[in-house]
C-alpha positions in Angstrom: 52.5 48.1 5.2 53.7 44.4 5.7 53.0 42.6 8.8 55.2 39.5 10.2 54.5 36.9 11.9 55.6 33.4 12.1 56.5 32.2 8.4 54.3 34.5 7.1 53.8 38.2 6.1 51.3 40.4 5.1 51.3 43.4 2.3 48.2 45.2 3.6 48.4 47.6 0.9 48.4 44.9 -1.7 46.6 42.2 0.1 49.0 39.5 -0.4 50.2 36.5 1.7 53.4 35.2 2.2 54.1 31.9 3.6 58.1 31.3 3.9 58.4 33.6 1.3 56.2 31.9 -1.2 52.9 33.8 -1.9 50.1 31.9 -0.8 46.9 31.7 -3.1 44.3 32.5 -0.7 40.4 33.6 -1.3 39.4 37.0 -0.5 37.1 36.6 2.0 39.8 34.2 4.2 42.1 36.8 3.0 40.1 39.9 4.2 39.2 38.5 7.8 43.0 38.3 8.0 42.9 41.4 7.4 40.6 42.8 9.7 42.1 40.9 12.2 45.4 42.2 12.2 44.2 45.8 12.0 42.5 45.5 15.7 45.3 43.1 16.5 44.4 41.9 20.3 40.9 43.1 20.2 37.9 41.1 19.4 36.1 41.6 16.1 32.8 41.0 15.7 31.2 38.0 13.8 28.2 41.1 12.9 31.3 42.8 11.7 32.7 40.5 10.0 29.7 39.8 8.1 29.3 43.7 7.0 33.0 43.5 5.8 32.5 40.6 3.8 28.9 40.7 2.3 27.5 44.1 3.2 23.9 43.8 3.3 23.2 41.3 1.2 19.9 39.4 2.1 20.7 36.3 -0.6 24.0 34.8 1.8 24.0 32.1 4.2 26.1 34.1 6.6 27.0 31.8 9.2 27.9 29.0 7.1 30.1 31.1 5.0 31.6 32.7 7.6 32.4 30.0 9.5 34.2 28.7 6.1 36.1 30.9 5.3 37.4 31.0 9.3 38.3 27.2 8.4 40.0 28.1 5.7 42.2 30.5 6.9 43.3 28.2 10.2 44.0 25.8 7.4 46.5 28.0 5.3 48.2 29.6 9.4 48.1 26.0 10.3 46.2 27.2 13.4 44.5 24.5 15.6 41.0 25.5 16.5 41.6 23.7 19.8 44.8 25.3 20.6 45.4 28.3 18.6 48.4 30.2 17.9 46.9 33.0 16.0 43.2 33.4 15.4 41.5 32.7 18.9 37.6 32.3 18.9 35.7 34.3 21.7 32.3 32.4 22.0 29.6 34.6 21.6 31.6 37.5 20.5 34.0 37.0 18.2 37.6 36.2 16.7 40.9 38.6 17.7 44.4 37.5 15.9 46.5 36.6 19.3 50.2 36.7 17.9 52.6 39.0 18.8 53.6 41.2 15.4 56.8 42.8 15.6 57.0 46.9 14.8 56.4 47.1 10.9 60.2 49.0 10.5 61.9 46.2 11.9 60.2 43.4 9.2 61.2 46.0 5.9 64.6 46.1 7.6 64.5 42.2 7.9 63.3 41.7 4.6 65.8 44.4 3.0 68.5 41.9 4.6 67.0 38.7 3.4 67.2 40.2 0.0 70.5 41.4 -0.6 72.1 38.3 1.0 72.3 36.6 -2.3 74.7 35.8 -4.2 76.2 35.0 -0.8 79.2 36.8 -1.6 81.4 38.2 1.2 80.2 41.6 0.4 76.6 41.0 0.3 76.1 38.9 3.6 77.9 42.0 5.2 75.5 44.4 3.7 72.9 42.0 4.8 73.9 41.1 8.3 74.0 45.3 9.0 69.7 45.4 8.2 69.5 42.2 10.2 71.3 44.4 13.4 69.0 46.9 12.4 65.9 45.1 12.6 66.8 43.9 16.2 67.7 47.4 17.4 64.4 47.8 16.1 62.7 45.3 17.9 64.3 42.7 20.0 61.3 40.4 20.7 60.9 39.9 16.3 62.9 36.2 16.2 63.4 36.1 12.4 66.4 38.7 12.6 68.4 36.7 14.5 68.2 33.8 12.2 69.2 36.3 9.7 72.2 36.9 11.5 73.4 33.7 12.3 73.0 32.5 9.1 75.4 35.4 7.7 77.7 34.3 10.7 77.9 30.5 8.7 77.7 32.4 5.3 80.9 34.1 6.1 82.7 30.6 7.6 81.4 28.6 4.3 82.7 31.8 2.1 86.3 31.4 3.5 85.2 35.0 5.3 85.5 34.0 9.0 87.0 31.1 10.5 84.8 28.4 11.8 85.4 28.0 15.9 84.8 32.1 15.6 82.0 31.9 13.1 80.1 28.8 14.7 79.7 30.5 18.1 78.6 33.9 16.9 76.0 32.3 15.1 75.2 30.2 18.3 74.8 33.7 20.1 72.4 34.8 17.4 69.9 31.8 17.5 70.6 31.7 21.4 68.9 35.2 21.6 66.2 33.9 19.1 64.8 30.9 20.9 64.1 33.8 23.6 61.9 35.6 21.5 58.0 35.0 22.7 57.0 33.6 19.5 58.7 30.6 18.3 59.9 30.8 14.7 60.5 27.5 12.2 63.5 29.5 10.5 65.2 29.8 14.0 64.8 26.7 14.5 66.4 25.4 11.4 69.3 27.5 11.0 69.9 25.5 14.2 69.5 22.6 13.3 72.1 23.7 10.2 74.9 24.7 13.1 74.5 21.6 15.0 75.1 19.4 11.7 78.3 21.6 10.6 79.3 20.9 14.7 78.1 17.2 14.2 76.5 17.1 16.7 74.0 15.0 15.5 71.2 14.5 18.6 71.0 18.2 18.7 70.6 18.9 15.1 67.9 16.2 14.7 65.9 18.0 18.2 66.5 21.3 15.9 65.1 20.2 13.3 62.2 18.3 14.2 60.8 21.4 16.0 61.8 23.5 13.1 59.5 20.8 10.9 56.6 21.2 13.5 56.3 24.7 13.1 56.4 25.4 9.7 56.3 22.2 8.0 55.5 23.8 4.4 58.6 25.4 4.1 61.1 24.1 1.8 63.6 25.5 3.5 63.0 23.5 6.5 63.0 20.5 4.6 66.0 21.0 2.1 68.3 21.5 6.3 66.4 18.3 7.4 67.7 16.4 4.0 71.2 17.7 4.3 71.4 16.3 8.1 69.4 12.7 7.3 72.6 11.9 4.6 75.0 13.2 6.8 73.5 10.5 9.4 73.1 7.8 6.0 69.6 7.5 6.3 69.5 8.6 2.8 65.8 7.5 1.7 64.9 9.7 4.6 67.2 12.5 2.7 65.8 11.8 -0.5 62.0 12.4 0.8 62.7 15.2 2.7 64.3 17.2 -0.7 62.0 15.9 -3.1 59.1 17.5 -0.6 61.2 20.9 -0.7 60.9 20.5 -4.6 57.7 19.7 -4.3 56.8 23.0 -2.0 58.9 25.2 -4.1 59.4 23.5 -7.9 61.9 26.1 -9.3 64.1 26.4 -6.1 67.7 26.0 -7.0 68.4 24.8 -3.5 66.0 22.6 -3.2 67.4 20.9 -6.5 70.3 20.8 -5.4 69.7 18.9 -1.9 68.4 16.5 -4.0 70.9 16.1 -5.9 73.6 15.6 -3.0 71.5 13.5 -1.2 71.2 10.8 -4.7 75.3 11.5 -4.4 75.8 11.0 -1.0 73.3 7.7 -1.4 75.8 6.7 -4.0 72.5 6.4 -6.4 74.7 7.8 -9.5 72.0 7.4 -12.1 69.6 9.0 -10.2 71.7 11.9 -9.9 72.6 12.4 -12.8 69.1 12.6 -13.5 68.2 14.9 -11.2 71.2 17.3 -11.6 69.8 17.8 -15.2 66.5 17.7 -14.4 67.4 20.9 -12.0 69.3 22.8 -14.1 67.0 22.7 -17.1 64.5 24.6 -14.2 67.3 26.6 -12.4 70.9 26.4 -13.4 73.2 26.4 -10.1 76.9 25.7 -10.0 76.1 23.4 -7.1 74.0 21.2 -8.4 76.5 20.7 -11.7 79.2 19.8 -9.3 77.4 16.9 -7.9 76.0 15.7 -11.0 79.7 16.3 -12.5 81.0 14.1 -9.3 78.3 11.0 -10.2 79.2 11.4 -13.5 82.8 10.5 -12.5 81.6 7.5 -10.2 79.7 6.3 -13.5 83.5 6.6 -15.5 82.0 9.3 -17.9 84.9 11.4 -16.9 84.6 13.4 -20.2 80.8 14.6 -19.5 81.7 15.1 -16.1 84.3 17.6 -17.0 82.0 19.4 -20.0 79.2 19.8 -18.3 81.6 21.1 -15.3 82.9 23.7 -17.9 79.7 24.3 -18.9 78.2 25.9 -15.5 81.1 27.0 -13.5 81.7 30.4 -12.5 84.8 32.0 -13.8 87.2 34.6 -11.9 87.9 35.2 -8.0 86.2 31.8 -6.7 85.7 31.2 -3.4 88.1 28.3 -2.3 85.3 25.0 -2.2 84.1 26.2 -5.5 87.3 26.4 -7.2 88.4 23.3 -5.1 85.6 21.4 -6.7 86.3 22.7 -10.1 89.7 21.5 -10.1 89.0 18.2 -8.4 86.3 16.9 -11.1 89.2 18.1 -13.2 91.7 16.6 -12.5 89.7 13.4 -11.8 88.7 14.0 -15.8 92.6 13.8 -16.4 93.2 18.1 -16.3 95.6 17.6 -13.5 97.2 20.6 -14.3 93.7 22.6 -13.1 94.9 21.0 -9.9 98.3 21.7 -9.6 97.9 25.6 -9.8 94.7 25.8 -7.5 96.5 23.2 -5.3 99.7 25.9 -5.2 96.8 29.1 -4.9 95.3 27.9 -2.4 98.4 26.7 -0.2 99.6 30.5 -1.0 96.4 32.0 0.2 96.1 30.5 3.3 99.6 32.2 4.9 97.4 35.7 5.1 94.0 34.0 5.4 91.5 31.6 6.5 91.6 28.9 3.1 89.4 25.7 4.4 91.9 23.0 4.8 89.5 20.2 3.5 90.2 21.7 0.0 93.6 21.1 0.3 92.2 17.7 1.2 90.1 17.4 -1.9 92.9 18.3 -4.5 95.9 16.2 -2.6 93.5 13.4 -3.0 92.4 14.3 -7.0 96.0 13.7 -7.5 96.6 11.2 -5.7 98.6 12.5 -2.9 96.7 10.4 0.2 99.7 11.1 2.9 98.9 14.8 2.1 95.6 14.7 1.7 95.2 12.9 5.5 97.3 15.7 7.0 95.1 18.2 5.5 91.9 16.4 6.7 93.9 16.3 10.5 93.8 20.1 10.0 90.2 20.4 9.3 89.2 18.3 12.1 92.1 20.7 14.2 89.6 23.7 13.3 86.6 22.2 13.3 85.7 23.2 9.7 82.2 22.9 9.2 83.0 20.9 5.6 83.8 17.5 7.6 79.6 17.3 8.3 79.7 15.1 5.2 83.6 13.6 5.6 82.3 9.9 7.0 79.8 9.3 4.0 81.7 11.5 0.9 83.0 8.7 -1.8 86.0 11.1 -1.9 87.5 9.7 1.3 87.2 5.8 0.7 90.7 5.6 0.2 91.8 7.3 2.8 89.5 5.5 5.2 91.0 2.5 3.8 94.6 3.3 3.7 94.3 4.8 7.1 91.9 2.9 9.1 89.5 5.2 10.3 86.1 5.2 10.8 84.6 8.7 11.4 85.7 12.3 11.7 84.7 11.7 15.4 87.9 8.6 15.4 90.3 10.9 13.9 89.1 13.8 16.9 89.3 10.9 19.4 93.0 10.1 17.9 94.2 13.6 18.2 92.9 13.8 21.4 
């Protein structure tokens, strides 16, 4: 059976810790009080107990001291303040008794089931995921991690040209909404927040988000990889840079985390650096993101002919969702294959008279070839549906033309202008 709770979850069967989804390396005897704990979850367990569990009757053990050790050891890896305790809760003179609320054991498999099939993040499979994410809430409402399931499928869908964003954007608001009123307080709730308010630029918000998310469950890369992406989108891009090479560091062979560091050397206009590590990242875990942005800095360093190799080399090939293939054909077309351009320029225009086609990738290819009076109009449109893209349009290199040409400061001036 697998137990939830917080970040972390428990195979009983197998006795093995998971801590945001990367098993934890955690002695036995930490590991069995855990254990024992959860199995009487809310009563209290016996220090004599405990003892028995751990050593028998050994005569040749210093029982106190150890278990008073290993008791350390486990707060340590919960993160669970002796003082103030979220989970393990000491009853003087009697005992310990595991405090947090654990969700019904059907709804975490039907969670889990969900947070596996959602890759590759294709249309398909965050649909097949979101429907175990309902289930594991019809299960049990008060289990918060569902919900950031959810909302996260809600974004999925905008970001996979699936669901356009004013629609998206609030259903995934309603999600995380009804998570933040679970009892216990979950770091992924909190950062799949803090994801929304960036896409809605709304910056104080996203930061609050995130900085709670951070406090909860500050281990998980995940956490760190949303709080990179929002420090460049607010140019504090050292900040950016710490926070993803810390999700590397928590999780080395993590595509994502390779590529948020990545962007945020691009979006710090650090070219060499991210060139460095782009390839430093795919030799660990080749990802089509992270050869886009090392493609892109390889443009800004006038390599144009690597840039559009090592493009070729890691794209995907077929029915692309339209940023990928808008990417593709801008690095390009910026490598003199303006052709590529042309026709995803034309597919794209096409695609969006029967449905939702971001209009910032129209953007991106009207400025690869050098259409700027287009390209403005298109990026007018994206601000008209509030596309969740334009999160990065005030520091992208992309746009310096246009903000020169056209005078304008931020998204937030061109919002105030159409207003």
């Amino acid at each position: 059976m697998r137990v939830a709770f917080g970040q972390f979850v428990v195979d009983t069967q197998v006795e093995l810790l998971w801590k945001g989804g990367v098993e934890v390396r955690l002695r036995d005897q930490p590991l069995q009080i855990l254990l024992a704990l959860l199995r009487h979850h809310g009563e209290v367990v016996s220090r004599d107990t405990l003892r028995q569990q751990l050593w028998g009757n050994s005569t040749y053990v210093d029982f106190d001291n150890g278990l008073n050790t290993a008791i350390s050891r486990l707060r340590e890896v919960l993160e669970d303040d002796p003082a103030n305790p979220t989970w393990i809760e000491r009853v003087p003179k009697r005992g310990y008794r595991f405090i947090g609320s654990l969700p019904r054991s059907a709804a975490v498999a039907a969670y889990l089931k969900g947070h596996h099939v959602i890759s590759p993040h294709t249309p398909e499979s965050v649909q097949k995921s979101l429907a175990f994410f309902q289930e594991a809430m019809d299960l049990d409402s008060s289990y918060p991690l569902p919900y950031h399931g959810a909302a996260l499928t809600c974004i999925l869908r905008c970001l996979l040209d699936d669901l356009r964003p004013r629609e998206a954007l609030a259903k995934a608001d309603e999600y995380l909404q009804q998570g933040l009123r679970c009892p216990q307080k979950s770091g992924m709730v909190y950062n799949t927040l803090a994801m929304l308010r960036t896409f809605e630029r709304r910056w104080d918000e996203a930061n609050e988000a995130s900085r709670e998310a951070v406090a909860l469950e500050p281990d998980n890369p995940h956490v760190r990889m949303i709080r990179a992406q929002l420090h460049s989108c607010r140019r504090r891009h050292d900040e950016a840079i710490h926070e993803a090479t810390t999700a590397i560091d928590l999780d080395p062979v993590h595509a994502r985390a390779h590529m948020h560091l990545t962007m945020a050397f691009y979006y710090a206009r650090e070219w060499e650096a991210c060139v460095r590590a782009g390839r430093a990242g795919m030799d660990v875990c080749p990802d089509v993101y992270i050869g886009i942005y090392t493609s892109l800095a390889l443009l800004e360093l006038d390599r144009p002919e690597e840039a559009l190799q090592l493009n070729l080399q890691n794209r995907h090939y077929g029915n692309l969702q339209a940023v990928e293939l808008a990417f593709n054909s801008y690095i390009a077309a910026k490598a003199g294959v303006r052709d590529e351009a042309v026709t995803a320029l034309a597919f794209l225009k096409q695609s969006r008279e029967h449905r939702y086609v971001p209009a910032i990738t129209l953007c991106w290819l009207e400025l690869a070839l050098g259409q700027d009076d287009s390209a403005m109009d298109w990026l007018r449109t994206a601000c008209r549906d509030a596309e969740p893209y334009l999160a990065w349009a005030d520091i992208a290199p992309m746009y310096d033309r246009l903000r020169t040409r056209f005078d304008y400061g931020s998204v937030d001036s061109l919002l105030a202008v159409r207003d």
